[in-house]
VEXDREN-2710 file (C-alpha; in Angstrom, 1 decimal):
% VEXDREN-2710
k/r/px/py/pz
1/UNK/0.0/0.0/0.0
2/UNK/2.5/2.4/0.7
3/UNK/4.5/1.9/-2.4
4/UNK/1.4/2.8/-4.3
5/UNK/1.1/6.0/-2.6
6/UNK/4.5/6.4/-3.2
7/UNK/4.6/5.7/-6.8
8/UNK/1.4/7.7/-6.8
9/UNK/2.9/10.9/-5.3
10/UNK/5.6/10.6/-7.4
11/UNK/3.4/10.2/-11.1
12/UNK/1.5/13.4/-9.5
13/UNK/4.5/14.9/-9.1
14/UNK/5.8/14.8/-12.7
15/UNK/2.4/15.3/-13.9
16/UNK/2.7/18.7/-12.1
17/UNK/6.1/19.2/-13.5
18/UNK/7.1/17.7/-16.4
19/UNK/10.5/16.9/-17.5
20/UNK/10.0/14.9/-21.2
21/UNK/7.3/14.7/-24.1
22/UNK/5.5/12.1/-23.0
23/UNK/4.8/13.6/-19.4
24/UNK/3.9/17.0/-20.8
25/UNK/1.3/15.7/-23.6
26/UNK/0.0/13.8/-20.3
27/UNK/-0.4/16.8/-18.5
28/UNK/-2.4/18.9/-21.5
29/UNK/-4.6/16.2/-22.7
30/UNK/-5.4/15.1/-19.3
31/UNK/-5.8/18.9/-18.2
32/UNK/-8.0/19.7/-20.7
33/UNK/-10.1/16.8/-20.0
34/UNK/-10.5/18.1/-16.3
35/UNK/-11.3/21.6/-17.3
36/UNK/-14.1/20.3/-19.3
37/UNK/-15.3/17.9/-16.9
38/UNK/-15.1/20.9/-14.2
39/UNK/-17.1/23.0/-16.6
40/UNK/-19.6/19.9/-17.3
41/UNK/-19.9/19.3/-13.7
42/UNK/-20.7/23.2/-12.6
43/UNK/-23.2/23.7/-15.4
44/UNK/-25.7/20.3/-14.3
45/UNK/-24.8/22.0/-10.7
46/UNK/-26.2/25.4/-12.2
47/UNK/-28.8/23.7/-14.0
48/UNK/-30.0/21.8/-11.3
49/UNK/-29.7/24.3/-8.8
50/UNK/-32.1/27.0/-11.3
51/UNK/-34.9/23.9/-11.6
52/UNK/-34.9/23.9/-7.9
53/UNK/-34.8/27.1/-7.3
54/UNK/-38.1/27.2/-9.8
55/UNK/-39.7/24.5/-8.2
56/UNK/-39.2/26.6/-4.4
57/UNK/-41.1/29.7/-6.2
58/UNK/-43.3/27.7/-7.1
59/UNK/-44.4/26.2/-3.2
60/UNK/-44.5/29.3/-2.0
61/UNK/-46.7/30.7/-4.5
62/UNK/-49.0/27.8/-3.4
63/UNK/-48.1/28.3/0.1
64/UNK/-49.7/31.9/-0.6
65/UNK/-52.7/30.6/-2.1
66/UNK/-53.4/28.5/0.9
67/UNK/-52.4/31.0/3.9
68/UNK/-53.8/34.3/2.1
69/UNK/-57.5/33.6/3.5
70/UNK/-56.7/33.0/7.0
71/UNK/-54.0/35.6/6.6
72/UNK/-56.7/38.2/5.2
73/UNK/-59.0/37.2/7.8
74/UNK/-56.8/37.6/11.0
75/UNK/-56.4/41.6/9.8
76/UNK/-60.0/41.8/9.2
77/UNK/-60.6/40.6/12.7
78/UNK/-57.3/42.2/14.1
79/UNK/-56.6/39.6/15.9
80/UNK/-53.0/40.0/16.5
81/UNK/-52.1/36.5/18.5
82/UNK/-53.7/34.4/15.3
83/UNK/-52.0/36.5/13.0
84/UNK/-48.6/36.1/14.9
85/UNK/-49.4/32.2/15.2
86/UNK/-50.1/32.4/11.4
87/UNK/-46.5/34.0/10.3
88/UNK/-44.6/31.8/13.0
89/UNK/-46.1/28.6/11.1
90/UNK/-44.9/30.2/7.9
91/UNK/-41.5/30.5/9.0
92/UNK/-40.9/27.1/10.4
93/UNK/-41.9/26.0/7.1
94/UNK/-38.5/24.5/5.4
95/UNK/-38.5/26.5/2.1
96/UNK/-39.5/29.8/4.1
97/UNK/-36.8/31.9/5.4
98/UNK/-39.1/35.2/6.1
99/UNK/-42.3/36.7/6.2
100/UNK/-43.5/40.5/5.8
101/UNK/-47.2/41.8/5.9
102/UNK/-48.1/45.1/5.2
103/UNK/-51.2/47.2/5.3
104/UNK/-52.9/49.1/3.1
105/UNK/-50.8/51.9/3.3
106/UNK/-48.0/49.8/2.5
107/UNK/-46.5/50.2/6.1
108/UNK/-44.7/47.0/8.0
109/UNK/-47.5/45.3/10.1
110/UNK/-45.3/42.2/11.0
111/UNK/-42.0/41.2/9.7
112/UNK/-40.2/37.7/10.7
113/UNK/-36.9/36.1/9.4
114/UNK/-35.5/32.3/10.4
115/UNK/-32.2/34.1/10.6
116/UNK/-30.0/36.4/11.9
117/UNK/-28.6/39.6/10.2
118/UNK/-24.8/37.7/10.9
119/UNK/-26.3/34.3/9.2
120/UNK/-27.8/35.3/6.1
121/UNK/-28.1/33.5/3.0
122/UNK/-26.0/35.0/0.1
123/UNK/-29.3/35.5/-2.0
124/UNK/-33.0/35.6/-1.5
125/UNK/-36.0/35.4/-3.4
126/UNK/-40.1/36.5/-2.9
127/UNK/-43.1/36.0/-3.8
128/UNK/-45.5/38.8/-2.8
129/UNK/-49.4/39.2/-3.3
130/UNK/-52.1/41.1/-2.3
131/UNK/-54.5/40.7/0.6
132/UNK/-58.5/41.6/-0.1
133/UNK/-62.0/40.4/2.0
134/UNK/-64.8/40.2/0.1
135/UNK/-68.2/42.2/2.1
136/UNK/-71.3/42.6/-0.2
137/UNK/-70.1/41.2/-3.2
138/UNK/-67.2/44.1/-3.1
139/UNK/-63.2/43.3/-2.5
140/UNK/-61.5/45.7/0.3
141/UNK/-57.7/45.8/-0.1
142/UNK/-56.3/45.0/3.0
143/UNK/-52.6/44.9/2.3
144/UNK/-49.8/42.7/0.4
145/UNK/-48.4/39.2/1.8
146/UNK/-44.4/38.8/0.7
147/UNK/-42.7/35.0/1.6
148/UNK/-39.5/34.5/1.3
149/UNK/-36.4/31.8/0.6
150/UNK/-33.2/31.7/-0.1
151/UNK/-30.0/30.1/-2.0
152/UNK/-29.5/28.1/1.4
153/UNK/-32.8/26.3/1.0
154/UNK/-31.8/25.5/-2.6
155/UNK/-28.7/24.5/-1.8
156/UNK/-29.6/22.0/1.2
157/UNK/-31.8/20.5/-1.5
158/UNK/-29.3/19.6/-4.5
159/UNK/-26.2/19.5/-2.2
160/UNK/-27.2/15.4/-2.2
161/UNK/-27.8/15.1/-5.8
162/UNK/-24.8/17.0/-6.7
163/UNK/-22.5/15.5/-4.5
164/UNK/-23.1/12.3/-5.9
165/UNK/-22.6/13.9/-9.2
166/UNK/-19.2/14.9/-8.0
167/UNK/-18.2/11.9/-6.5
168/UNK/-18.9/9.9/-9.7
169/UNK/-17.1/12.7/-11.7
170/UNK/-13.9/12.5/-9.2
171/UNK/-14.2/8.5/-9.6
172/UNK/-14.0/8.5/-13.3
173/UNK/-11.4/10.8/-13.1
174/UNK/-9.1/9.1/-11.2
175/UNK/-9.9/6.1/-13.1
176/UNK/-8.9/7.9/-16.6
177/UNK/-6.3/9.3/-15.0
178/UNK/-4.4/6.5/-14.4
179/UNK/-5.7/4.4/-17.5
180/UNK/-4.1/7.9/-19.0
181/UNK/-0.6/6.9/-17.2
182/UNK/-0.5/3.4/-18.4
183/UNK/-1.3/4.3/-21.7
184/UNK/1.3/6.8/-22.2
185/UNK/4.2/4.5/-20.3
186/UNK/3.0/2.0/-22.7
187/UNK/3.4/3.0/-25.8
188/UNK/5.0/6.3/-25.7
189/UNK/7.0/7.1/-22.9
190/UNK/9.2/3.4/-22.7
191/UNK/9.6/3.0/-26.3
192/UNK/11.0/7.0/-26.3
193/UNK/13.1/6.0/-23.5
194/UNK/14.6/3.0/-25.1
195/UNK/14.9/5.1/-28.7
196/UNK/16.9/7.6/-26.8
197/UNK/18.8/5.6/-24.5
198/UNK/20.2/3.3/-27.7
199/UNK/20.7/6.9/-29.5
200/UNK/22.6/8.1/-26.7
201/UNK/25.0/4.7/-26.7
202/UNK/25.5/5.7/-30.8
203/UNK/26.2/9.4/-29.8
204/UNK/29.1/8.4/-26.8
205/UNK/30.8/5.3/-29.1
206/UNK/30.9/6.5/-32.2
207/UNK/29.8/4.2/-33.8
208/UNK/27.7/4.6/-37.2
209/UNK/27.9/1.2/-37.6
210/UNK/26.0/0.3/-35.0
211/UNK/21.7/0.3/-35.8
212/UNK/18.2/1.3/-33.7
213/UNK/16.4/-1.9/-32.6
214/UNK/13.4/-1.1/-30.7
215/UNK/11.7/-4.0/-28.0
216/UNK/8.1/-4.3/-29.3
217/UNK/8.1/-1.9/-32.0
218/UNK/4.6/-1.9/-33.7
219/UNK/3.8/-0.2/-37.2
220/UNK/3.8/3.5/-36.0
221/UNK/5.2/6.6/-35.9
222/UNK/8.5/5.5/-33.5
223/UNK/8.8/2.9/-36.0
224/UNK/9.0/5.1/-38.7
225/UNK/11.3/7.1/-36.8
226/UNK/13.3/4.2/-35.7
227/UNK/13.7/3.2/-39.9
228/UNK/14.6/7.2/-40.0
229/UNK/17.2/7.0/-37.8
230/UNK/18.8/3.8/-39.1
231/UNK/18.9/5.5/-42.4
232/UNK/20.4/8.7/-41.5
233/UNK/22.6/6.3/-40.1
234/UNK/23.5/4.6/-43.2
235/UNK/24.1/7.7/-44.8
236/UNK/26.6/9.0/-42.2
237/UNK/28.5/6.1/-42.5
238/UNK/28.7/6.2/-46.3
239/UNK/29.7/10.4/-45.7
240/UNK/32.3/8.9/-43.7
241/UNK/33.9/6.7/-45.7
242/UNK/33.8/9.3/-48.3
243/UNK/35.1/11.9/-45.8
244/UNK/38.3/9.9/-45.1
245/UNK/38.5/9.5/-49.1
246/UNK/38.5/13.2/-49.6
247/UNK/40.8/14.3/-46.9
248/UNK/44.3/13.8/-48.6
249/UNK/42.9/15.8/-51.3
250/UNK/41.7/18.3/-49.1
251/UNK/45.3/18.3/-47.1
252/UNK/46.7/19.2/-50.2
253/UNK/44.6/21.9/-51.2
254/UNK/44.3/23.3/-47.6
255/UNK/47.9/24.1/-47.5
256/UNK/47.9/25.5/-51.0
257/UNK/45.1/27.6/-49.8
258/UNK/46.4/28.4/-46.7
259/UNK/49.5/29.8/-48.3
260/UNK/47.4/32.1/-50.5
261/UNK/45.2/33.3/-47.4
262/UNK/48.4/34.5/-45.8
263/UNK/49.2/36.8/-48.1
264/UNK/45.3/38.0/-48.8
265/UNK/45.4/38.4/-44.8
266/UNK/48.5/40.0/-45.0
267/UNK/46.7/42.4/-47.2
268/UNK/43.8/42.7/-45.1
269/UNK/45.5/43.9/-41.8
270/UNK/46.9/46.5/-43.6
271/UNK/43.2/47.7/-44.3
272/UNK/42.1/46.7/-40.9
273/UNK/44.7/48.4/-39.4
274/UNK/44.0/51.5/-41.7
275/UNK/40.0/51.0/-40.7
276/UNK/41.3/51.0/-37.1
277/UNK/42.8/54.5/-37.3
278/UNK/39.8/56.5/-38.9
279/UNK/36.4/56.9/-37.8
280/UNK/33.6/54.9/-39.7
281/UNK/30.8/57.6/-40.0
282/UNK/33.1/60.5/-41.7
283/UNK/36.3/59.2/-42.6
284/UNK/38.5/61.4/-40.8
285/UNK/40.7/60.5/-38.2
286/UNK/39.4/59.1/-34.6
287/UNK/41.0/60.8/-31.5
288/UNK/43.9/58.7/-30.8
289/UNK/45.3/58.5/-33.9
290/UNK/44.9/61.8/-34.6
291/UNK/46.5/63.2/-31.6
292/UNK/48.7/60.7/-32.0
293/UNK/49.9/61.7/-35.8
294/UNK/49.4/65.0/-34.9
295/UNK/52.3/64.6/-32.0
296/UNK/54.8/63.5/-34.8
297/UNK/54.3/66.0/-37.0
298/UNK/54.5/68.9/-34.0
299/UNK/58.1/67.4/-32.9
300/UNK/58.9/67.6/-36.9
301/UNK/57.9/71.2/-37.5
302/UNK/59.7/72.2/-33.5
303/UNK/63.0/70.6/-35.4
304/UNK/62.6/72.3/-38.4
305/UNK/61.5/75.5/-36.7
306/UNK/58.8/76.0/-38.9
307/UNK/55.4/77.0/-37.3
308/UNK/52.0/74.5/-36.9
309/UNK/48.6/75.7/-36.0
310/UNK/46.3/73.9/-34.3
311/UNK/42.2/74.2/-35.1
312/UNK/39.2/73.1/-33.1
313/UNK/36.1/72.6/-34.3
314/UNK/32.5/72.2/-32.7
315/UNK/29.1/72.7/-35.0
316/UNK/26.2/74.8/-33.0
317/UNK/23.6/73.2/-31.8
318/UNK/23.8/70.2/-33.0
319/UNK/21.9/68.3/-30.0
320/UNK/19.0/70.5/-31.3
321/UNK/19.4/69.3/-35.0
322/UNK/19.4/65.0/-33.2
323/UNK/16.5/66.2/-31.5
324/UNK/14.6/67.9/-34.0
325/UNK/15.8/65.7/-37.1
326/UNK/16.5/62.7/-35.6
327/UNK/20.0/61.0/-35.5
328/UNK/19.9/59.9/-38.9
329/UNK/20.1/63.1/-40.2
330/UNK/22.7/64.4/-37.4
331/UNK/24.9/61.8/-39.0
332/UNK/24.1/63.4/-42.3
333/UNK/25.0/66.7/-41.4
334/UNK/28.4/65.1/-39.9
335/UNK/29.5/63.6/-42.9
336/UNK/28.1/66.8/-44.6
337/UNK/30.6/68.7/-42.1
338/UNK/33.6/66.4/-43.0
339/UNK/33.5/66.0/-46.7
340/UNK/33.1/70.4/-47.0
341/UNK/36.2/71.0/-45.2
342/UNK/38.1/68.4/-46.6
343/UNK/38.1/70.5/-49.7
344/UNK/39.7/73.5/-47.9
345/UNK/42.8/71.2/-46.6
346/UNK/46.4/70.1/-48.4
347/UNK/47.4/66.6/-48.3
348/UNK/49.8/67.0/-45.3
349/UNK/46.8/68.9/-43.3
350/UNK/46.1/66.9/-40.8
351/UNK/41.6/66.3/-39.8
352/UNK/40.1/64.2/-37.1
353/UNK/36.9/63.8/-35.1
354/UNK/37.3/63.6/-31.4
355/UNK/34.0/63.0/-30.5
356/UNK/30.7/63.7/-31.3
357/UNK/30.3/66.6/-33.0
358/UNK/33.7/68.1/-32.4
359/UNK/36.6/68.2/-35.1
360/UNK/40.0/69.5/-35.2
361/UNK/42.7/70.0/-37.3
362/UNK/46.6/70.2/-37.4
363/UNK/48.1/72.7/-40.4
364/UNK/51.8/71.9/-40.6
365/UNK/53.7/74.8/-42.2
366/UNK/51.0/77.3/-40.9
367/UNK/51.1/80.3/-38.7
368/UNK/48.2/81.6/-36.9
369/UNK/47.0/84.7/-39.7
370/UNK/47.3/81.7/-42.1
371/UNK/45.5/79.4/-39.8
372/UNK/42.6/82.1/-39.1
373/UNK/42.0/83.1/-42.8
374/UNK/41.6/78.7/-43.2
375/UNK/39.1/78.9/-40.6
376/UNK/37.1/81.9/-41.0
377/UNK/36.9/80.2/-45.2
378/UNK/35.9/77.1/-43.3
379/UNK/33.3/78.5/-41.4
380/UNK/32.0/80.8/-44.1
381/UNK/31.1/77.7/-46.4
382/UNK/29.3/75.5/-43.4
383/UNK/27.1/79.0/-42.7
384/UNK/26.0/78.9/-46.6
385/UNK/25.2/75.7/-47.2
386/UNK/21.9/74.4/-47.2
387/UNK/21.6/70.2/-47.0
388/UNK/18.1/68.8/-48.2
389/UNK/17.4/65.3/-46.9
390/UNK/14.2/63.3/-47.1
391/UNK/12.6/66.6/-47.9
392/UNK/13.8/68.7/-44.9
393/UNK/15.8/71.3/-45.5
394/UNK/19.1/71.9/-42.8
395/UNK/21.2/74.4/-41.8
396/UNK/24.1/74.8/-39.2
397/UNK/27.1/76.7/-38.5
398/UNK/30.0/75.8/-36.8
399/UNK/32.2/77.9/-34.1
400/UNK/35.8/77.2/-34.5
401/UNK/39.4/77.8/-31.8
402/UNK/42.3/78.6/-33.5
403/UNK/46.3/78.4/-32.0
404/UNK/49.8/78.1/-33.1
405/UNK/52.5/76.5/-31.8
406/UNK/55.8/78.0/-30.5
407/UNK/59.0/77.0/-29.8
408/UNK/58.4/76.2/-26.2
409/UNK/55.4/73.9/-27.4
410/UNK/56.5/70.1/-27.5
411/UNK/53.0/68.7/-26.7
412/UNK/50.3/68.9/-28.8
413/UNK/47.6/68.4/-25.7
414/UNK/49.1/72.1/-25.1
415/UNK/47.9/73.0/-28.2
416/UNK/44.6/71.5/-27.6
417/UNK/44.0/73.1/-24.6
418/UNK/44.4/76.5/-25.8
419/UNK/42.5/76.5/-29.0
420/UNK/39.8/75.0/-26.5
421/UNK/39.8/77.8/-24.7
422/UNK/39.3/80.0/-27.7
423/UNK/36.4/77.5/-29.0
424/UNK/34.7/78.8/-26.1
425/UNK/35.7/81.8/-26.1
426/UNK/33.7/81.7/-29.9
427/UNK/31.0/80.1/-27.9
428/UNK/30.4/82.7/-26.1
429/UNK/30.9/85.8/-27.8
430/UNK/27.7/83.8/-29.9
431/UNK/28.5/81.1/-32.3
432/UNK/29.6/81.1/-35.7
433/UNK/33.0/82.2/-34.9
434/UNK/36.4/82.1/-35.4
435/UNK/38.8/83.3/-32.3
436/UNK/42.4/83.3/-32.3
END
């Protein structure tokens, strides 16, 4: 007995949890079955429970029919203590929960309930009709007659009925459930184990060779799969042998080709290594190589005592132009930026981007009258043009730093710092500006 509970706790458990296939198709099919069955059981128990719940209105409205006369009586008479005795009857009744009489005037004569305001039902339901006495042939309205029951007399009716209906539901099942569980071990769930488990030994020895043979394999889809697998096994086996055919061959080839990738690789480093030094939206140089070029070419000119000018660069604005254009654009307007001044440079100028939307530029060769005249051209040709792009139509300027280099300058981060300061300096005094 107890290793029945065990193994049962344990089939619950991977049915709540499934680790393979076989467990998880268990779980849906067997799921859906219980939802639907849930759903089944609830609506008879809904059905049942609105046919009784009929049936109740209907005794009362009997029940009315039979106490109205006395009831009409009793306030003809006003006599209280029969009338009392009357209502008290009614509410013993099983299908009665309450009582209420009023007069003519509609006011509350007598009002009784079977329970208390902290034990009521969740729902309740009337019936009400009118109290008349007949005198010389003429009705006198004498005030309306309301009974009442509930969803607790309903349901201590078809609580019996349905709880047989859920007992056979739970028996049938537990029953399918585990005629489910055998079913699937059967013929799903072992045979995928053994398919797996000989595929596995295949996998770990290596050997293609070595064929599927499935323990009572019927005509079905595993079998199919099991003549699937032996073929694809076949196959391999053939690709091997074929394999080993073709690998001198290949040897031979490889190292010719290998020899020829060199050199192509050898080639392509060079590119790399030039890709490596510039930056891929505009071209130019990125920071480090350009400071770094631009470091040479500083210590060159301080040897030859020939002057270099350094030229810092920052377009206006330009988080306005992202924010208003989009990026896309921005990175328009910076390769816009880059290819316009390239035109205003000689091939030993030096031009880099050092981030974002800031540019600078070394000028060998170049004092700072030279330097400025470069700059103010520069900036003169950004302020005119006009770019058009998906339809839009942009404008920008650009504020520009400019300083030489003297013959106490050996660093070209000196240089920076300075035309920074005059970048600035531009910014400030408005934009669109070249200071020296």
């Amino acid at each position: 007995m107890c290793h029945f509970l065990g193994r049962g706790n344990l089939v619950f458990a991977r049915f709540l949890r499934p680790k393979n296939l076989s467990q998880k198709l268990m779980r849906i099919i067997f799921s859906i079955y219980f939802g639907v069955a849930c759903l089944i059981t609830g609506m008879q128990f809904l059905t049942e429970y609105l046919k009784t719940q009929d049936s109740i209105i209907n005794e009362l409205k009997q029940l009315e029919d039979t106490v109205r006369g006395p009831i009409a009586t009793s306030l003809w008479q006003y006599n209280q203590n029969q009338l009392d005795a009357l209502v008290v009857g009614l509410v013993k009744m099983p299908v009665i929960e309450g009582v209420d009489i009023l007069d003519k005037y509609a006011k509350n004569m007598l009002s009784k309930r079977s329970y208390t305001p902290a034990t009521a039902p969740l729902s309740v339901f009337d019936t009400k009709s009118d109290l008349y006495w007949s005198l010389n042939e003429e009705e006198i309205f004498l005030g309306s007659l309301t009974l009442y029951s509930s969803s607790q007399v309903v349901l201590d009716r078809v609580l019996f009925g349905f709880s047989l209906i859920a007992i056979t539901a739970i028996i049938k099942l537990s029953f399918l459930f585990w005629l489910f569980v055998w079913a699937v071990d059967r013929y799903l769930a072992i045979p995928l184990k053994e398919l797996m488990s000989q595929v596995d030994e295949v996998q770990l020895k290596q050997n293609v060779n070595k064929r599927i043979h499935l323990s009572n394999i019927e005509n079905n889809e595993l079998g199919q799969l099991q003549n699937h697998i032996n073929n694809m096994l076949s196959v391999m086996e053939r690709d091997r042998e074929r394999l080993l055919e073709d690998e001198q061959a290949k040897r031979n080839w490889l190292e010719n080709a290998v020899a020829k990738r060199t050199k192509e690789l050898q080639i392509l480093n060079k590119k790399l290594e030039n890709l490596a030094r510039r930056d891929s939206l505009t071209g130019t140089l990125n920071r480090g190589s350009f400071f770094e070029t631009a470091q040479h070419l500083l210590v060159l000119s301080q040897r030859q005592t020939s002057p270099a000018s350094f030229i810092l660069m920052d377009l206006d604005h330009f988080k306005v132009i992202n924010d208003t254009y989009g990026h896309f654009i921005g990175d328009k307007v910076l390769i816009h930026f880059a290819q316009t001044i390239y035109d205003f440079l000689r091939n030993s100028d030096l031009i880099g981007r050092l981030g974002g939307e800031e540019f600078a530029i070394f000028l060998p060769d170049t004092g700072i009258d030279g330097a400025f005249q470069l700059a103010d051209k520069m900036r003169t040709a950004i302020s005119n043009s006009t770019l058009e792009i998906d339809g839009k139509t942009v404008n920008y300027t650009v504020s520009l730093g400019v300083e030489s280099s003297g013959p106490e300058d050996h660093s070209i981060d000196e240089l920076f710092k300075r035309a920074d300061t005059k970048l600035y300096g531009a910014k400030n005094k408005g934009r669109d500006r070249v200071e020296k």
